[in-house]
VOPAGU-2260 file (C-alpha; in pm, 1 decimal, decimal comma):
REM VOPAGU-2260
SITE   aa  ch    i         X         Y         Z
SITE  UNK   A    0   -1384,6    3620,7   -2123,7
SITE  UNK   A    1   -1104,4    3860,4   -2044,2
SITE  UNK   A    2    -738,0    3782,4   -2130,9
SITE  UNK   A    3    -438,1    3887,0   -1898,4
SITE  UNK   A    4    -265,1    4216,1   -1941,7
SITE  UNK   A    5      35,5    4008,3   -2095,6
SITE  UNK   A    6    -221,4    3859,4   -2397,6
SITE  UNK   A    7    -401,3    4186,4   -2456,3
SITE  UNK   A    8     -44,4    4403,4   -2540,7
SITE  UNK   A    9      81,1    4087,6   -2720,9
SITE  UNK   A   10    -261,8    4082,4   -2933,2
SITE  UNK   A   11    -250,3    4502,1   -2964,1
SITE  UNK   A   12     110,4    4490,6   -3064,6
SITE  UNK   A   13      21,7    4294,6   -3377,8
SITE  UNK   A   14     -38,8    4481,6   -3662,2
SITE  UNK   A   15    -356,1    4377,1   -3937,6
SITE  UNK   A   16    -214,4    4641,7   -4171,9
SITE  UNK   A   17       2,4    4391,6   -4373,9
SITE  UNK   A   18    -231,0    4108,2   -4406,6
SITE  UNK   A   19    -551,0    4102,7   -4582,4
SITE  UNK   A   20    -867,7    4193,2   -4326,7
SITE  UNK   A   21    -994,3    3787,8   -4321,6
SITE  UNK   A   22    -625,4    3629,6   -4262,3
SITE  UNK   A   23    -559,0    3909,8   -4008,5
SITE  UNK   A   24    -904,6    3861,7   -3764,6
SITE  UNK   A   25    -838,0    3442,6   -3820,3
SITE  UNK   A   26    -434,3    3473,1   -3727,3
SITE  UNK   A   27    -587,0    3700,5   -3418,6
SITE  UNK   A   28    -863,6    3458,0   -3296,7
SITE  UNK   A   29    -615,7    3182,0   -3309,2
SITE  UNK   A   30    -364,6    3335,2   -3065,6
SITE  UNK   A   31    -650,1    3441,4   -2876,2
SITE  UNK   A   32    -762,3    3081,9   -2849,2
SITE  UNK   A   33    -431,1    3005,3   -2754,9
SITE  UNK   A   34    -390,0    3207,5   -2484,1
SITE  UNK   A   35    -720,0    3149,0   -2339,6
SITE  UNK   A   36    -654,8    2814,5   -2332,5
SITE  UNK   A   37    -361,0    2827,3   -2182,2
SITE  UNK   A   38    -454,2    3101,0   -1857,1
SITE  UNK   A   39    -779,3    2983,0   -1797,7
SITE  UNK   A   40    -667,5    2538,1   -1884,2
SITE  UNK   A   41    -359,8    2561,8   -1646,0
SITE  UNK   A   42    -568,7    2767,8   -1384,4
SITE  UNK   A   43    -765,1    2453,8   -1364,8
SITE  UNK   A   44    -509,3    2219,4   -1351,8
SITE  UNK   A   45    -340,5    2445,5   -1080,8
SITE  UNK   A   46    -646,1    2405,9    -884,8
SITE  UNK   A   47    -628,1    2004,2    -919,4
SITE  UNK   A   48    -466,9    1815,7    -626,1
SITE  UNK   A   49    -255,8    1513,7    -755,2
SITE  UNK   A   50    -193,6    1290,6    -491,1
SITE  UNK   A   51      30,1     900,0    -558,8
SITE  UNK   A   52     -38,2     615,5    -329,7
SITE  UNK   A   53     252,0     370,8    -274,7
SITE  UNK   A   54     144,8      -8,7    -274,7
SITE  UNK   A   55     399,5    -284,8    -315,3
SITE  UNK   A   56     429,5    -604,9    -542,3
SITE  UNK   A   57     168,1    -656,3    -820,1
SITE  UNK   A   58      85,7    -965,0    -684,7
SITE  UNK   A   59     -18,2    -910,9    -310,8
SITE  UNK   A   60    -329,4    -673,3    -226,4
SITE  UNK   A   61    -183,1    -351,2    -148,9
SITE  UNK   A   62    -150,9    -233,6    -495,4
SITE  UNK   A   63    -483,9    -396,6    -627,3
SITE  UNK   A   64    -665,8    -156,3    -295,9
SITE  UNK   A   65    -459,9      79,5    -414,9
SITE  UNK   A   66    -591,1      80,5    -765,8
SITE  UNK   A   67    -928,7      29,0    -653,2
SITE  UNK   A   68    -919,3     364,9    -373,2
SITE  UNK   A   69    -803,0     579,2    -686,9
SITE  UNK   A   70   -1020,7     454,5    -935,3
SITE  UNK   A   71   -1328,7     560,3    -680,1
SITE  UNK   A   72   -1138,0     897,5    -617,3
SITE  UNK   A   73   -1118,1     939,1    -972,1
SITE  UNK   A   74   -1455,1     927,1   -1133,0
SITE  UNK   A   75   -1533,1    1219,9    -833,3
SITE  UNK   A   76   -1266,6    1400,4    -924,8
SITE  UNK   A   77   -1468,2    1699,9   -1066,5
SITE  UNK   A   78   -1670,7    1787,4    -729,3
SITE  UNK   A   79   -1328,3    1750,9    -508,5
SITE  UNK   A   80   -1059,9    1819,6    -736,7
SITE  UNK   A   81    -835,9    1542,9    -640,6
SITE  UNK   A   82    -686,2    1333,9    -858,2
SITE  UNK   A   83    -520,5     962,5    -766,6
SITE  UNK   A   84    -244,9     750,3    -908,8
SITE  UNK   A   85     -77,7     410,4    -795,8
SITE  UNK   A   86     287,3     372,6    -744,6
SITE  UNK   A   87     465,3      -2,4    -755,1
SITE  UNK   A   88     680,1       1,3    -439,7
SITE  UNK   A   89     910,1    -256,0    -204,3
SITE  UNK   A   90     585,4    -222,2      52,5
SITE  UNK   A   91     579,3    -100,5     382,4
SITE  UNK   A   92     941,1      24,3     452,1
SITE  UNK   A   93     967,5     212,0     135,7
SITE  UNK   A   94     655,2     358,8     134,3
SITE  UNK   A   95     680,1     495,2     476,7
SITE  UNK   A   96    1074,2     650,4     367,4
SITE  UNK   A   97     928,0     792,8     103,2
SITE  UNK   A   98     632,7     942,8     250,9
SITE  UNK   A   99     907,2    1115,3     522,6
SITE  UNK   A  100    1135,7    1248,1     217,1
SITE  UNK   A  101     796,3    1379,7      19,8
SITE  UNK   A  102     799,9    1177,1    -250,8
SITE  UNK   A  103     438,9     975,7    -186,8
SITE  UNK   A  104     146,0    1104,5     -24,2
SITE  UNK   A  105      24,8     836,3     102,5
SITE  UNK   A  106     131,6     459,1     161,6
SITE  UNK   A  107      32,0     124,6     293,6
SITE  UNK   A  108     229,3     -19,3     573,4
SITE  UNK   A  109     230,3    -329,3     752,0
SITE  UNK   A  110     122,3    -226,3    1126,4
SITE  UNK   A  111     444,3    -393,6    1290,7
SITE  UNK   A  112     645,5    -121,4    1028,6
SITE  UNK   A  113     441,9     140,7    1106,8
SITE  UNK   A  114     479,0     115,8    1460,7
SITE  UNK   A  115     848,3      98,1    1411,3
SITE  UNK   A  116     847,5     389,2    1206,5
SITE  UNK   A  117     652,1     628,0    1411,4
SITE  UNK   A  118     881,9     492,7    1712,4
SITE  UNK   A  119    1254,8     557,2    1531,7
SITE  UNK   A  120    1254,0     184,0    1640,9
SITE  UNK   A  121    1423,0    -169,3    1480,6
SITE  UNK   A  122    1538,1     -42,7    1092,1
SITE  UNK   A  123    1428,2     298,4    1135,0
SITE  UNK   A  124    1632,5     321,7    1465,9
SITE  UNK   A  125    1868,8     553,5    1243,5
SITE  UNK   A  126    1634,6     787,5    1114,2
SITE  UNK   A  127    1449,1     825,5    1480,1
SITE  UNK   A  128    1064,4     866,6    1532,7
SITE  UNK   A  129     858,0     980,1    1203,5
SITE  UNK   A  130     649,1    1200,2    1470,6
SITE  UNK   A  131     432,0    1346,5    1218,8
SITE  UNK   A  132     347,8     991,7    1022,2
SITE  UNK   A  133     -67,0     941,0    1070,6
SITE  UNK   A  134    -331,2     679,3    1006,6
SITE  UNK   A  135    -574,8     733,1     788,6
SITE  UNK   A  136    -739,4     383,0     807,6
SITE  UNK   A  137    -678,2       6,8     851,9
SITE  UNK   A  138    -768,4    -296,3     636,5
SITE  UNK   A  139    -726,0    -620,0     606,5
SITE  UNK   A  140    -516,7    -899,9     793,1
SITE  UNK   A  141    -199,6   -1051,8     626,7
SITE  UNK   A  142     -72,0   -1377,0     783,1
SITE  UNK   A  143     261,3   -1471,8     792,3
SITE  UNK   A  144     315,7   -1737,8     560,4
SITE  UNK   A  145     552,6   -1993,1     436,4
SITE  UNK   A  146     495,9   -2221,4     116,9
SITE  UNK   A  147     709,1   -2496,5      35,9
SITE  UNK   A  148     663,3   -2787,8    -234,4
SITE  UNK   A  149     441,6   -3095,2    -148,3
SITE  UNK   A  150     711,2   -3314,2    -192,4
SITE  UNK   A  151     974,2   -3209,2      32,8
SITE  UNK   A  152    1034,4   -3270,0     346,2
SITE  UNK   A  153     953,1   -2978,8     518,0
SITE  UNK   A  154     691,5   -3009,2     760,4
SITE  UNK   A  155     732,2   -2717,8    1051,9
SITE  UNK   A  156     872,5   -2417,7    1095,3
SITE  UNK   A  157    1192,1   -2587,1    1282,2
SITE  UNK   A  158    1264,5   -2786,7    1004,9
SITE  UNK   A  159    1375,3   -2481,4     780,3
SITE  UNK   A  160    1647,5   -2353,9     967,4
SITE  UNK   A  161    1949,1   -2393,5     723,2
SITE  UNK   A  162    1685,6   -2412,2     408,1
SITE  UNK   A  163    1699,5   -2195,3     114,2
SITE  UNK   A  164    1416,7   -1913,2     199,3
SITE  UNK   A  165    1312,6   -1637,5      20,1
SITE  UNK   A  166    1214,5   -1466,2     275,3
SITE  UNK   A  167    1029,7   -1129,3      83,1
SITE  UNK   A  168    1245,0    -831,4    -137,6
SITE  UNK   A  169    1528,9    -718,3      21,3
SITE  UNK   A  170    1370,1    -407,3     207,5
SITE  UNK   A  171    1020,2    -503,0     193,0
SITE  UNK   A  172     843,6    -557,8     505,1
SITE  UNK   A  173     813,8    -908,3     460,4
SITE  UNK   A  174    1173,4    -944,6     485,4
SITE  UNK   A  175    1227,2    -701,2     795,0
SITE  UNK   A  176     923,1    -920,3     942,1
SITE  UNK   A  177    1101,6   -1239,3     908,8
SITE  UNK   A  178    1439,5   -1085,6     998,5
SITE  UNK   A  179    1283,7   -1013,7    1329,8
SITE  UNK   A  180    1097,7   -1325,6    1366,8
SITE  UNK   A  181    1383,3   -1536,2    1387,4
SITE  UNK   A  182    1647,2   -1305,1    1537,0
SITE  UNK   A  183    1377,0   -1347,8    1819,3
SITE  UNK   A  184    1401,0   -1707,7    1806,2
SITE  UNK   A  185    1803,2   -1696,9    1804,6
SITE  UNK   A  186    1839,5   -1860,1    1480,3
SITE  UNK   A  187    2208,7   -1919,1    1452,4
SITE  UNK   A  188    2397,1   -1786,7    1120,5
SITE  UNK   A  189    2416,3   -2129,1     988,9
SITE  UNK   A  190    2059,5   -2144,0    1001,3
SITE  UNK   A  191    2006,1   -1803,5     782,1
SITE  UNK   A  192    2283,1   -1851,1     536,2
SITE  UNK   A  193    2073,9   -1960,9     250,0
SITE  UNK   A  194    1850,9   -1685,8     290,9
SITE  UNK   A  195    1739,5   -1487,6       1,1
SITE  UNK   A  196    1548,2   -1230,1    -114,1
SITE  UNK   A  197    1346,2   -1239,2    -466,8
SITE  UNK   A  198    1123,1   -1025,4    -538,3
SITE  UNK   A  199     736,1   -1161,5    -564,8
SITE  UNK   A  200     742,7   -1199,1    -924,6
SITE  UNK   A  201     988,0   -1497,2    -885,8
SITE  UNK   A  202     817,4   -1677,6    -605,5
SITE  UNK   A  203     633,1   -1928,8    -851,9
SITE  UNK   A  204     888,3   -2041,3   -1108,2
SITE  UNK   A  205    1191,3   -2061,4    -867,3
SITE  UNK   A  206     975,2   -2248,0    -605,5
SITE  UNK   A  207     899,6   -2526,3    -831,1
SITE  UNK   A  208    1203,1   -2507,9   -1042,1
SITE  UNK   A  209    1386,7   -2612,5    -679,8
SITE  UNK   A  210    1573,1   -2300,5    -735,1
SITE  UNK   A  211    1409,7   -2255,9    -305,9
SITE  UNK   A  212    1301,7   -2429,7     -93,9
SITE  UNK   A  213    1039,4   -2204,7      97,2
SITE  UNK   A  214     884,5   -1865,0      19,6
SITE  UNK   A  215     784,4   -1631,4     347,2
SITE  UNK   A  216     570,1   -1328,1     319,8
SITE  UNK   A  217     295,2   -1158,4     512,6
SITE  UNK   A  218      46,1   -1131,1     295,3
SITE  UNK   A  219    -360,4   -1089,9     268,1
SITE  UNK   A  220    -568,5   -1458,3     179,3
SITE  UNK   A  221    -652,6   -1563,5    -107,0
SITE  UNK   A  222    -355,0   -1452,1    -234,9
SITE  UNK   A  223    -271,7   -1433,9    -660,2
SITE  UNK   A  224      87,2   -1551,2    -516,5
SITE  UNK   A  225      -2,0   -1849,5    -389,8
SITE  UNK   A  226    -315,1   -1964,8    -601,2
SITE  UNK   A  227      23,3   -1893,9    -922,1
SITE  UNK   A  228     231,9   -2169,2    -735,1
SITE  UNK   A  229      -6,6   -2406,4    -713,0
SITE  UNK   A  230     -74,5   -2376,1   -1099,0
SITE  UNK   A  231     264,6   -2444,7   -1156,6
SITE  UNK   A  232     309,4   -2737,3    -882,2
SITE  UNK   A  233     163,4   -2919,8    -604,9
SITE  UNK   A  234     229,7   -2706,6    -267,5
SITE  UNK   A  235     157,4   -2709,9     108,6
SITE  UNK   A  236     134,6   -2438,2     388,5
SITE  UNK   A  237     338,3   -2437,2     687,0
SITE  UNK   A  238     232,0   -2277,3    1024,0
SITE  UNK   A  239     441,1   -2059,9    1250,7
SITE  UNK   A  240     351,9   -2186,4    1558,3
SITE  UNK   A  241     569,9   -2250,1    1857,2
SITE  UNK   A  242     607,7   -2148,9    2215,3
SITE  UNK   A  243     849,7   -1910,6    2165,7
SITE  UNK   A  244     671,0   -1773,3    1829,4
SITE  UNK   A  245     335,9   -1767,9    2031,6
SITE  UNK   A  246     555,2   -1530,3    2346,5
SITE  UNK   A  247     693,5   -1387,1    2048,5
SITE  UNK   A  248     367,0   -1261,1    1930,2
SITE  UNK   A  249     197,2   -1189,7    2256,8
SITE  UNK   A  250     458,7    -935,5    2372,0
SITE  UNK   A  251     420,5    -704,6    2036,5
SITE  UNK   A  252      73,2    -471,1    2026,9
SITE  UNK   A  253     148,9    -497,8    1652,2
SITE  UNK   A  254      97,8    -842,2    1581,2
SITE  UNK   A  255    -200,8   -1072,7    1672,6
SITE  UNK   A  256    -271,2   -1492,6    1629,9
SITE  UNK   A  257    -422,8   -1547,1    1282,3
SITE  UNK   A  258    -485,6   -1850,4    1035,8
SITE  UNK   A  259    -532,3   -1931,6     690,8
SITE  UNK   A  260    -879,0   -2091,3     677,8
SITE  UNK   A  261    -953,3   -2462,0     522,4
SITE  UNK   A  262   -1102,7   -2462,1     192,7
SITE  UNK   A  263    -805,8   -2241,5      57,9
SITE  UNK   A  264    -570,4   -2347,8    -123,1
SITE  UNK   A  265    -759,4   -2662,9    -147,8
SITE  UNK   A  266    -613,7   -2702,7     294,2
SITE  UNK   A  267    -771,5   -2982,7     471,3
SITE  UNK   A  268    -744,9   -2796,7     791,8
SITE  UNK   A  269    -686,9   -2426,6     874,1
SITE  UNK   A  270    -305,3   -2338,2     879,7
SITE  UNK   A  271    -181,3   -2157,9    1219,8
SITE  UNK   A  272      40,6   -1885,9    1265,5
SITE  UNK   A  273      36,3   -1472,6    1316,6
SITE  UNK   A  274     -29,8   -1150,4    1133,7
SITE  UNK   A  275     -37,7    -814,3    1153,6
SITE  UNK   A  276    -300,1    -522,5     998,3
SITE  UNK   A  277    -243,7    -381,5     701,5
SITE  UNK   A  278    -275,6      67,5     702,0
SITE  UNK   A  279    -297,4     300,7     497,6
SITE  UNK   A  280     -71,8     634,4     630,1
SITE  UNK   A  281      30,6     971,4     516,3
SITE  UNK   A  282     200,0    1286,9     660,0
SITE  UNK   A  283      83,2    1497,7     930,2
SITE  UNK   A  284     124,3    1746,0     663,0
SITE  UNK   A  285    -163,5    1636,4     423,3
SITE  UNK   A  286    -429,6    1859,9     401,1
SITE  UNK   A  287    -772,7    1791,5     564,6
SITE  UNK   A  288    -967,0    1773,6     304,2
SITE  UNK   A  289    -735,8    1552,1      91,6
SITE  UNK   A  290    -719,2    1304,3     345,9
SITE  UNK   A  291   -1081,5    1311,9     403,7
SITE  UNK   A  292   -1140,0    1305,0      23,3
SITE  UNK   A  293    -934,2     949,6      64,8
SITE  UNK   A  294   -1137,4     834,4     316,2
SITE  UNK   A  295   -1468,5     915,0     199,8
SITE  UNK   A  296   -1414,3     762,1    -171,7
SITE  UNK   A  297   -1314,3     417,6       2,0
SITE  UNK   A  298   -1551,9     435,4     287,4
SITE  UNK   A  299   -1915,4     566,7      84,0
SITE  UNK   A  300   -1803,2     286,9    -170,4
SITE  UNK   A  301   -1750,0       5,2      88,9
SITE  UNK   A  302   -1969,1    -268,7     -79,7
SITE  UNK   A  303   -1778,8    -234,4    -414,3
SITE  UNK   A  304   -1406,9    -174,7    -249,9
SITE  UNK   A  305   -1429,8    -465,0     -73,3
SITE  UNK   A  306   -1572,6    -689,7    -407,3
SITE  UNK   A  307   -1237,6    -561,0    -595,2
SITE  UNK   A  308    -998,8    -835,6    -417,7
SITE  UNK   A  309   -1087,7   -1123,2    -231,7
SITE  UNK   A  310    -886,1   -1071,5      62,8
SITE  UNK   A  311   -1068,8    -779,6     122,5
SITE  UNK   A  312   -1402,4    -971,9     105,6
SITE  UNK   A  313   -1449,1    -985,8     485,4
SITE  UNK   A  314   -1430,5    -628,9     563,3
SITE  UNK   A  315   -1664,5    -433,6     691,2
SITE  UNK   A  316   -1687,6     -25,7     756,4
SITE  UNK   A  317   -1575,2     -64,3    1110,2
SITE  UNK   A  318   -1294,8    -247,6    1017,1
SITE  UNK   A  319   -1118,3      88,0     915,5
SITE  UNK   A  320   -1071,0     241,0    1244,7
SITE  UNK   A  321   -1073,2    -105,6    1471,9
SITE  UNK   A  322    -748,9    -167,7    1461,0
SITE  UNK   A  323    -534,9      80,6    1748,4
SITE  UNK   A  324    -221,6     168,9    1517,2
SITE  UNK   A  325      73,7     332,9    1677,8
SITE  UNK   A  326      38,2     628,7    1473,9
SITE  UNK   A  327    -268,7     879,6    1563,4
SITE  UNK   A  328    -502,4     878,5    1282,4
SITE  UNK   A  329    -501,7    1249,7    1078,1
SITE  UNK   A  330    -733,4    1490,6    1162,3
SITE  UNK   A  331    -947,1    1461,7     844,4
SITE  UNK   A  332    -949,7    1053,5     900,6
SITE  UNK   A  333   -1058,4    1138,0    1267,0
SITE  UNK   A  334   -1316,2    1423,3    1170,4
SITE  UNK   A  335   -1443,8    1201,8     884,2
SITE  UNK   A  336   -1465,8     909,3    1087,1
SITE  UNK   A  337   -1679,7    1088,5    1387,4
SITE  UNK   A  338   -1946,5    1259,1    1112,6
SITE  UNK   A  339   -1991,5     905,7    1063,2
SITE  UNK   A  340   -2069,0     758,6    1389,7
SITE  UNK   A  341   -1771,5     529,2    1361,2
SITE  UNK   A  342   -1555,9     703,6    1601,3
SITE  UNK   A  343   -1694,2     914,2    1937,6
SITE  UNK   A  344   -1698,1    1310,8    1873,0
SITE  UNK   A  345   -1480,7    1350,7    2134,3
């Protein structure tokens, strides 16, 4: 094994002449060792590609997925060289920001956010279009969906103007999701002014402490949210449906008619109301074959991905390139997707 130029002058500058023969070669195969480790152990690391997903909430699915797409990118790390971690985020909004300013490689967004974001549209009118953000593959649905306590009196999505609503953390894209639901709907400012904006953790405890009155977020069924409030008290579901929600929905390519099917949450009946899909997105900038190494880990491991959370349960391979985001997907999504059949080679 042959040291750098730098280790070889520093070992032939030291002198054995003042130290018996036996301390002298064990002081000189020490800093050998030393040195070797450190050229030839950083060399590898330099050659490692560390790459940090940003999810949201603990409770919701994005950061579960994410945890689950970097444990699979993980155990291959030693044939690709790419190594995976999970970052805790506000969700869409911030994960797309940070993904512009470099600090995340890659992040889930909501599609209506995403669409926004690639646009310079709605709250990223001030920043203008992210031009280079890209797809790299879709997911599940997450409904929009408000939970109030089973004894109040709250029975549609009319009766809640003035009520105290969480309506998501305060620039999450739950909140910027409701913000433009009912600024669509001309909800006066008497209607908003108890809005407020806990963060997920929160939800449970000030729901049934009467601390709220509602909870809103778009978010993947079954969720850990919900299934925590109903340990703590009894709970019902409230659609958003409406004519003017229903025009509401229709006019956006981002968002789509969805329900939350009987059986959950112990519902009677299926609850009504709309979603959006949830991607996963990066920078134009992302190499090929980092992006591909993404895709590959979550889309060769399919059966056991889509075991790791139940709202992901329902998936299925084609799922991941279904769904016509705004942004294009990346090159090594798109040349990934076509050696798989999923996508046309042209």
């Amino acid at each position: 094994m042959r040291l750098s130029k730098f280790t070889n002058k520093l070992l032939s500058a030291l002198s054995c002449d003042q130290l018996s023969s036996l301390i002298c070669r064990r002081f000189l195969a020490s800093v050998s060792a030393v040195f070797v480790f450190f050229q030839f152990g950083f060399g590898y690391a330099d050659e490692q590609q560390f790459v940090t997903i940003g999810t949201a909430g603990v409770t919701g699915v994005y950061y579960p997925s994410g945890i689950a797409a970097c444990k699979i990118v993980n155990e291959s790390r030693a044939e690709h060289g790419v190594r995976c971690s999970v970052e805790s985020s506000l969700g869409s909004i911030s994960n797309i920001r940070q993904i512009k300013s470099g600090e995340l490689d890659f992040g889930f967004a909501q599609s209506d956010w995403q669409h926004h974001a690639f646009l310079g549209t709605s709250v990223f009118d001030d920043a203008g279009a992210f031009e280079d953000l890209r797809t790299v593959f879709s997911l599940h649905a997450e409904v929009a969906t408000i939970v109030v306590r089973a004894g109040s009196a709250f029975r549609s999505f009319e009766d809640l103007k003035g009520a105290k609503i969480s309506t998501g953390s305060k620039g999450s894209g739950s909140a910027a999701s409701w913000n433009a639901l009912v600024g669509q709907l001309a909800w006066t400012e008497a209607d908003r002014e108890n809005f407020t904006n806990r963060s997920s953790s929160e939800l449970a405890e000030a729901l049934c402490g009467d601390q709220i009155d509602a909870y809103f977020a778009l978010i993947g069924h079954p969720a850990a949210l919900i299934e925590e409030t109903q340990d703590l008290c009894d709970i019902r579901l409230i659609g958003i449906e409406s004519d003017d929600v229903n025009a509401f929905v229709e006019e956006e390519p981002y968002y789509m008619a969805a329900t939350i099917p009987a059986g959950l949450y112990r519902l009677a009946e299926p609850v009504g109301s709309f979603g959006v899909v949830a991607t996963v997105v990066t920078s134009v900038e992302m190499p090929d074959e980092i992006v591909a190494t993404l895709v590959a880990a979550v889309h060769d491991n399919f059966e056991n991905f889509s075991t790791l959370h139940p709202a992901l349960n329902r998936l299925t391979r084609e799922d991941m390139v279904a769904f016509e985001a705004a942004a294009p997907l990346h090159p090594g999504a798109l040349k990934y997707f076509q050696s798989q059949g999923l996508l046309p080679a042209d």
